[in-house]
C-alpha positions in Angstrom: 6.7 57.1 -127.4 6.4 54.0 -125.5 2.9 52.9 -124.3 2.0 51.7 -120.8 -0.9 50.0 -119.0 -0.9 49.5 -115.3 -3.2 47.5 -113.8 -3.0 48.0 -110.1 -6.2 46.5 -108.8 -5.3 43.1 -110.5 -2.7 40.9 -108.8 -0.6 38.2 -110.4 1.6 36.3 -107.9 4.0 37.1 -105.1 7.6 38.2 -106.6 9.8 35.4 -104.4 12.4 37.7 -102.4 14.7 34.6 -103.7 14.8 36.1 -107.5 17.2 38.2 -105.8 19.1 35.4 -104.9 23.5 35.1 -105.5 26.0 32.4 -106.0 29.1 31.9 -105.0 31.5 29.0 -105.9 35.0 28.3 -105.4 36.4 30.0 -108.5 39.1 32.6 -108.3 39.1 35.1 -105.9 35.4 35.1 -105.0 35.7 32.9 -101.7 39.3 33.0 -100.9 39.9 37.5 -100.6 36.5 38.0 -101.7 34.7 36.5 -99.0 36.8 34.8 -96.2 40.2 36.4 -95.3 40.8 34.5 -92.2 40.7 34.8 -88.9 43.8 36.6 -88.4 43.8 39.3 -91.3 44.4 42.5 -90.7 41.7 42.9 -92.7 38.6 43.9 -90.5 36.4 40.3 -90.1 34.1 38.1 -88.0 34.7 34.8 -87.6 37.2 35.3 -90.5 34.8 36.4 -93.5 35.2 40.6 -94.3 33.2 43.1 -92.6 32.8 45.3 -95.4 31.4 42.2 -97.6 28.7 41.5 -94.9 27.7 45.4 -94.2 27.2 45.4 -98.2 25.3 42.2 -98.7 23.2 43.0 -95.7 21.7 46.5 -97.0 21.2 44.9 -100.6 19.0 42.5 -98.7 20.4 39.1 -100.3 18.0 36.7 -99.7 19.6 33.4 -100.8 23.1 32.2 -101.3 24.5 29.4 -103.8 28.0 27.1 -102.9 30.2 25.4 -103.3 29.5 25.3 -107.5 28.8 25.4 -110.2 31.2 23.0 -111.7 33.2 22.8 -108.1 30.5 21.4 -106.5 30.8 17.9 -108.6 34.5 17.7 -107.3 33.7 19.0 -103.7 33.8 16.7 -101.0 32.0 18.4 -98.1 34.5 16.7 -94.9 37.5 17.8 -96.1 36.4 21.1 -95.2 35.1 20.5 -91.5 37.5 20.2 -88.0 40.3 22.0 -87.3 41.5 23.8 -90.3 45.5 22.3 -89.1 43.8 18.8 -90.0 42.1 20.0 -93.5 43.2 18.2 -96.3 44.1 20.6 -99.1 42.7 20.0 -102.9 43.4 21.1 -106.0 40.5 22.9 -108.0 40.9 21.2 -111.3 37.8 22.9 -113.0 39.3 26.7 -112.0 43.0 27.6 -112.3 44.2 24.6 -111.3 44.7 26.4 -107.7 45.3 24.4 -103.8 42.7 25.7 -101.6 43.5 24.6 -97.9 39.7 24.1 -97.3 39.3 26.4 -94.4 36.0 28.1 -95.9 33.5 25.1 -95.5 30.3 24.0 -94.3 30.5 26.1 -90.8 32.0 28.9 -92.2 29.3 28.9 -95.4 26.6 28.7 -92.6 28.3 31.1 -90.5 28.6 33.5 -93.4 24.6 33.4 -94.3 23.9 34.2 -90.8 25.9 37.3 -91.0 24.3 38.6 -94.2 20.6 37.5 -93.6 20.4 34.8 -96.2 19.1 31.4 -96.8 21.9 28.6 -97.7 21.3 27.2 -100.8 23.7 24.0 -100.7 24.8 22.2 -104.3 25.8 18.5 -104.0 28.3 16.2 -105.9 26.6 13.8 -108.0 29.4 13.8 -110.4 32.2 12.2 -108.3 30.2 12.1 -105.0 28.1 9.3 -103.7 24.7 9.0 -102.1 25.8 8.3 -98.6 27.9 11.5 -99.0 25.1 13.5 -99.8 23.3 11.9 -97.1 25.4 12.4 -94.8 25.9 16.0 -95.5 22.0 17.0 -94.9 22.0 14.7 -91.6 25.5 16.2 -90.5 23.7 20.2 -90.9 20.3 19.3 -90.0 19.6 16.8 -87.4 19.1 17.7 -83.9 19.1 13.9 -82.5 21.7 11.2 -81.9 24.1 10.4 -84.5 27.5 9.9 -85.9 26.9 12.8 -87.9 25.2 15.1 -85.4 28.0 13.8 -82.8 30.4 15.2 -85.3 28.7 18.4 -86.3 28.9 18.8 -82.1 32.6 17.9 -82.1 33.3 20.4 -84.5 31.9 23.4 -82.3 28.3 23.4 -83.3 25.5 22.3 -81.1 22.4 23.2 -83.0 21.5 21.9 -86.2 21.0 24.6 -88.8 18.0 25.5 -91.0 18.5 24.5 -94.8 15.7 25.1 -97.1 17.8 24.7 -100.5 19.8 21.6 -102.0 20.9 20.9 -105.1 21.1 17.6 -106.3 24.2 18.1 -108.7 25.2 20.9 -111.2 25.7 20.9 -115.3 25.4 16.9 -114.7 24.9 17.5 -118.9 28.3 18.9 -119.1 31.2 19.6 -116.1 28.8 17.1 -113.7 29.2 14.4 -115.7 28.7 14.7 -119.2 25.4 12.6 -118.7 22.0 12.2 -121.0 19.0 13.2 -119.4 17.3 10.1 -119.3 20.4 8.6 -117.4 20.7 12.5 -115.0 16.9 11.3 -114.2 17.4 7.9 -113.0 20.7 9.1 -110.8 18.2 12.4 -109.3 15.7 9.8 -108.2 18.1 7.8 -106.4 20.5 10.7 -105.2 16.4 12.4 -103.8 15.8 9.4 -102.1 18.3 9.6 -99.4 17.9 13.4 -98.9 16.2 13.1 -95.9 14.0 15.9 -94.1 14.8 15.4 -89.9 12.5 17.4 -87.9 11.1 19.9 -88.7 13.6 20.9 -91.4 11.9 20.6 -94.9 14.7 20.4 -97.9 13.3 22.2 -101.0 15.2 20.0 -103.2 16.4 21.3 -106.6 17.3 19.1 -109.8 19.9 19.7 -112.7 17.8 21.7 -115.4 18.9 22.2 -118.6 21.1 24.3 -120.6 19.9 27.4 -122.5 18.0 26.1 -125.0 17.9 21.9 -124.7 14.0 21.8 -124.3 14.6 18.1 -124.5 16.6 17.8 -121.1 13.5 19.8 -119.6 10.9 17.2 -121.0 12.7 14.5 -120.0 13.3 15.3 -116.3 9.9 16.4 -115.9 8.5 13.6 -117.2 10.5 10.9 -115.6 11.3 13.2 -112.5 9.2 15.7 -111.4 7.3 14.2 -109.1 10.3 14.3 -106.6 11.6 17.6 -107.1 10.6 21.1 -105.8 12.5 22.5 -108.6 14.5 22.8 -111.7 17.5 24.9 -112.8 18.3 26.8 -115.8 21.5 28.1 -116.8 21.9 30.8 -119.4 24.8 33.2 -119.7 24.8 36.5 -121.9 28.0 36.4 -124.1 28.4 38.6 -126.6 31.0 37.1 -128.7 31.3 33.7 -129.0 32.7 31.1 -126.4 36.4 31.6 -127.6 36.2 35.2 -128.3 33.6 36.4 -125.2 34.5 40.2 -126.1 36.0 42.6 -123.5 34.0 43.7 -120.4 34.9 47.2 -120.9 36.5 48.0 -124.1 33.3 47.4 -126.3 31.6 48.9 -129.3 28.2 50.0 -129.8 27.5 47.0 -132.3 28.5 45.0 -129.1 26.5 47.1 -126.6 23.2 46.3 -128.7 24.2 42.8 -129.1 24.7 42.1 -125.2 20.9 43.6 -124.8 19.6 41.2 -128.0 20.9 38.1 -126.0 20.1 38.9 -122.7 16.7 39.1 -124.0 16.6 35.5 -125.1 16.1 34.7 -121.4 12.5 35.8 -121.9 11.9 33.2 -124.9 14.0 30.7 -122.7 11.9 31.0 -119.9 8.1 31.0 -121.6 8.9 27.9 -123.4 10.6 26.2 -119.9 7.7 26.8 -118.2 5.7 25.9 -120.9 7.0 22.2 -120.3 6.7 22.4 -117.2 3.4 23.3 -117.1 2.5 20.1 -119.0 3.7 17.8 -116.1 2.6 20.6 -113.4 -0.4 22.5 -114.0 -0.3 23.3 -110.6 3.3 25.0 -111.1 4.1 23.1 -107.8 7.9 22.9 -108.9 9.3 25.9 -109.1 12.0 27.5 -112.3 15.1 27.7 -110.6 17.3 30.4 -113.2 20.5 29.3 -110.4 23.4 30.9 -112.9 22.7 33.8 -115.3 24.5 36.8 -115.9 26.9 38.3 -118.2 30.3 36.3 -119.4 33.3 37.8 -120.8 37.2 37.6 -121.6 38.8 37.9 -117.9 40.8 41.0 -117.8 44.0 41.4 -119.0 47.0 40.1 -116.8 44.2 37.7 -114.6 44.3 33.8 -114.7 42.5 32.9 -117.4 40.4 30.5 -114.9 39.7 32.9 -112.6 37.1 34.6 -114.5 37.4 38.1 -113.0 35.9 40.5 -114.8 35.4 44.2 -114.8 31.2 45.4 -114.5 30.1 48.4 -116.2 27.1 50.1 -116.8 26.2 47.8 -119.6 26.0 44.8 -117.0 23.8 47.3 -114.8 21.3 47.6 -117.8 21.6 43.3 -118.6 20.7 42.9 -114.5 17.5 45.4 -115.0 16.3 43.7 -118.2 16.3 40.3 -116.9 15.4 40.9 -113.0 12.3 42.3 -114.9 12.1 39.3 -116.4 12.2 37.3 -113.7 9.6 39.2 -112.1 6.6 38.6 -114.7 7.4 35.5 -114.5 7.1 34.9 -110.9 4.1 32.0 -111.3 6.8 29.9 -112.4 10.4 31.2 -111.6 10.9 30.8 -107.9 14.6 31.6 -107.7 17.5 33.0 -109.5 21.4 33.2 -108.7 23.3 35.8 -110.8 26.9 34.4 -111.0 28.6 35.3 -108.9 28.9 37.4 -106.2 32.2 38.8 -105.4 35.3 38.5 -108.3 34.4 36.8 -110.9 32.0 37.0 -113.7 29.0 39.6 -113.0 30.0 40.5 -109.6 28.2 42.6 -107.3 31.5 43.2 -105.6 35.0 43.8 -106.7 38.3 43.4 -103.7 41.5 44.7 -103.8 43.4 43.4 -100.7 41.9 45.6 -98.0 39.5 48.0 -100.4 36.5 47.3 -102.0 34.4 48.2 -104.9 30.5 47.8 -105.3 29.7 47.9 -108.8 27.1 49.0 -111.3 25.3 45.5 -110.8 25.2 45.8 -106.9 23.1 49.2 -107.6 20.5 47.4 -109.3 19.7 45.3 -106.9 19.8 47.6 -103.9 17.0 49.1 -106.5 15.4 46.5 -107.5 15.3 45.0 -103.6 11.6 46.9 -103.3 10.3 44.3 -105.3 10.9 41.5 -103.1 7.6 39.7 -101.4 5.8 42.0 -103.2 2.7 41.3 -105.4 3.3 41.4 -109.4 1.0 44.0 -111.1 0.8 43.2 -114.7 2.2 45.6 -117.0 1.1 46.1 -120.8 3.7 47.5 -123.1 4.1 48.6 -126.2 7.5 49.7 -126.4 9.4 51.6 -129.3 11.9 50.3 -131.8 15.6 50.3 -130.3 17.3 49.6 -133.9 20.6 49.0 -134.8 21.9 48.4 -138.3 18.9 45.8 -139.6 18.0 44.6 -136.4 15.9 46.0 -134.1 15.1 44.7 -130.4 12.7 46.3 -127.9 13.6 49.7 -126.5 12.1 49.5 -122.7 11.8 47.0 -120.5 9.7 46.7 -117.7 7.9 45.4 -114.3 5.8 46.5 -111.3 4.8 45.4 -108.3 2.8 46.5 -105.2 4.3 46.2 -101.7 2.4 45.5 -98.3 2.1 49.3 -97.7 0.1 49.4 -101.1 3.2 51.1 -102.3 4.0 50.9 -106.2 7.3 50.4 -107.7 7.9 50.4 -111.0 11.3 48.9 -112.9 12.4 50.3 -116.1 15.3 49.8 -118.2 16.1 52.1 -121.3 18.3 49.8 -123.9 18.8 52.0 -126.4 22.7 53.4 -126.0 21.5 56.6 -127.8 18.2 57.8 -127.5 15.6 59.0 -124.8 13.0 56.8 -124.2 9.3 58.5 -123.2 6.9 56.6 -121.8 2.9 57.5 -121.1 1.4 55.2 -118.7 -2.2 54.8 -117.8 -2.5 53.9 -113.8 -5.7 51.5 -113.7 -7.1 50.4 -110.1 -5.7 52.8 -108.1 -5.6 56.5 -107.4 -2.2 57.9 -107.4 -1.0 61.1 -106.9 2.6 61.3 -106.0 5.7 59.7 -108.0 9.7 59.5 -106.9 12.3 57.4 -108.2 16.1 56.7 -108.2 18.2 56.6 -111.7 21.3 54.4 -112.7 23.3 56.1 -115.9 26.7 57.5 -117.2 27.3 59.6 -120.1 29.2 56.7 -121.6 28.6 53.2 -122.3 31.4 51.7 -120.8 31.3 53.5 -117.4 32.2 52.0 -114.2 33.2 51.6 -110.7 37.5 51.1 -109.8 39.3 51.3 -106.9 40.0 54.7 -107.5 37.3 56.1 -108.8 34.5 53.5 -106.7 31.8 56.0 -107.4 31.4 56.7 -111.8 28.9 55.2 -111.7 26.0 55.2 -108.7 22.5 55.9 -108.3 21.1 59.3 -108.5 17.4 61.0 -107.3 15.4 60.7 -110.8 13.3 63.7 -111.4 12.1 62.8 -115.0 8.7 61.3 -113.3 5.3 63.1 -113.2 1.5 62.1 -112.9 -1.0 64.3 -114.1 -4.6 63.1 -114.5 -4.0 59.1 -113.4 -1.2 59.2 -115.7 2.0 58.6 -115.1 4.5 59.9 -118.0 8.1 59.1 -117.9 11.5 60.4 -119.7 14.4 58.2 -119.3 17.6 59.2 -121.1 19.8 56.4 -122.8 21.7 53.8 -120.9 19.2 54.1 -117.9 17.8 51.8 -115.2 14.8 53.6 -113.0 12.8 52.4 -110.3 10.0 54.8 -109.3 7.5 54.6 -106.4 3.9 55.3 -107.2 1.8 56.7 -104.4 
């Protein structure tokens, strides 16, 4: 029996809508069939970018949207993809697949597409083989609204209104793909590159440094200290892979030694996270500058018969239960982590969308965060747990995990993931502030582990009415079965 405290009359912190957030880089099929098809497709479109993609990522409510990179960013240079796409110099992506993209989804068409879907652009620059006038250029060419050779150009090009942009990156992985740099030396180039990114009216640029990788404390201490007076935030980049980096494991043809391992590591973005922020808070009391978790997700061997540098990967239910755990993570942490980008969105690694020429598949993932969107704006309640064992072999990890928040409507939801691939998890939870009389909820499970959406079969696995709730006498009590993600509401 796990143990529960909700305290709904104390409130910690608004849960950023932007948690929620996606990424999307130039890496297989996730822009190019996954996103843009063209203007003359047969497939149905506006402005060239698939209608089914934007009726998706509009009801799951995406709130923010990452591109170019990743490691494409540092090799991206943003005016080869502007004008008439006859003029558009082609490139070769070096980092994925070695591929020629013809550069016709770019800076219009990225804004075009977060339009369409209700999101905020989150823009990534090239430090790595870029320059500061580039980058300067860039912000000027999207966001001014006076005279200038950039926003003369931006008007040439067929758009006479600046756009808003909130988000920029100043690089990506400058530790590794962005320029194999020390921190110390990534520091030094952030101040200058911040500099020149310019705010012109009334645009404000939120402006986001390289953060560390995993675990390199080091990298976090050093750009705070010698940095974070100029930055609104810092990313962190943690995958969950459950072999190792030359043996990932298969997405779908997995063990239940494998199944426990995935939940041990995704875990570690709890420990990764509390000690971040613990840095952080040293040079920011204030927690002005905000945790920026830009690429997470799960990574695995790319299905058989793909391009190996295309990452595409199947998504099953085990990927829905990594999404829960850490989205809950994210959310008690929301004092300190202002933004998160699961990687990516469509194709490749833990997608929330598979494509098939014309057909489509939303998979396990995308239902978690259609569940999960209630949490958005929303005020974090605290939750105590004392969760049971989930054991496997000599190891043992825990079996629940967990996060609530309250909405404008005074409204509770309540997030809970059950690890365990084989046994029930029952939860008694005493509601505290509040008087609550009504419970409903929605449920994510299969009878097997390795359950999931195809293009046959788009709908194994989907999310159910969950009936397993009940309050009796201000408590709520709760019986989840394995291999399950709930969201309830509390009224």
């Amino acid at each position: 029996m796990a143990r529960m405290i909700l305290n709904a009359d104390i409130r910690k912190g608004k849960i950023s809508k932007n948690i929620y957030g996606h990424f999307s880089e130039h890496l297989g099929r996730c822009i190019y069939g996954g996103i843009w098809v063209g203007k003359d497709s047969p497939i149905p479109n506006t402005d060239g970018i698939r209608n089914d993609v934007i009726e998706a990522l509009r009801k799951m409510k995406i709130p923010v949207l990452r591109w170019p990179g990743g490691c494409f960013a540092d090799e991206y240079h943003w005016m080869d993809g502007i004008g008439p796409y006859d003029k558009r110099p082609k490139m070769v992506n070096t980092h994925w697949g070695g591929v020629t993209e013809n550069n016709h989804f770019g800076t219009h068409e990225f804004m075009r597409l977060c339009e369409l879907i209700g999101a905020e652009p989150y823009i990534c620059g090239n430090v790595g083989s870029g320059t500061v006038r580039e980058m300067q250029q860039w912000v000027e060419y999207i966001t001014f609204d006076g005279e200038s050779p950039m926003s003369n150009l931006r008007k040439a090009n067929g758009r006479e209104e600046p756009w808003k942009l909130t988000y920029f990156g100043v690089g990506n992985e400058n530790w590794g793909c962005g320029g194999n740099m020390r921190p110390e030396y990534y520091a030094d180039e952030y101040r200058r590159y911040a500099t020149y990114i310019r705010d012109f009216g009334n645009n404000k640029v939120y402006k986001i440094a390289c953060g560390p990788n995993a675990g390199d404390y080091r990298w976090t201490e050093v750009l705070m200290r010698e940095a974070g007076n100029m930055m609104q935030g810092l990313s962190l980049h943690y995958y969950t892979v459950p072999g190792d980096w030359t043996n990932k494991g298969s997405a779908v043809d997995f063990n239940e030694k494998e199944w426990f391992v995935t939940m041990k590591k995704t875990l570690y973005m709890e420990e990764l996270v509390t000690r971040h922020s613990a840095i952080m808070d040293r040079y920011d009391p204030d927690r002005k500058v905000g945790l920026i978790v830009d690429e997470w997700g799960t990574w695995y061997d790319v299905e058989p018969g793909t391009n190996p540098g295309f990452l595409y990967q199947q998504n099953t239910l085990r990927d829905a239960l990594v999404a829960g755990i850490n989205l809950n993570i994210f959310n008690n942490h929301c004092e300190r982590v202002k933004m998160a980008n699961i990687a990516q969105l469509i194709n490749v690694l833990q997608s929330v969308i598979l494509t098939e020429g014309e057909k489509i598949v939303l998979t396990p993932t995308y239902h978690v965060f259609d569940m999960y969107k209630v949490h958005q704006e929303a005020e974090m309640l605290p939750v105590t747990l004392e969760s049971g064992e989930y054991r496997f072999g000599d190891e043992s990890i825990p079996q629940v995990s967990a996060s609530a928040s309250i909405d404008a409507e005074g409204k509770i939801h309540i997030s809970l993931c059950n690890l365990s691939h084989m046994d029930t998890a029952d939860i008694n939870c005493s509601l505290r502030g509040c008087r609550a009389s009504k419970v409903s909820g929605t449920i994510l499970t299969a009878p097997v582990m390795n359950a999931h959406n195809t293009f046959r079969d788009p709908d194994c696995v989907k999310p159910e009415s969950f009936s397993g709730a009940a309050i009796k006498d201000g408590a709520l009590s709760v019986s989840m079965p394995p291999m399950s993600v709930v969201v309830l509401t509390v009224e």
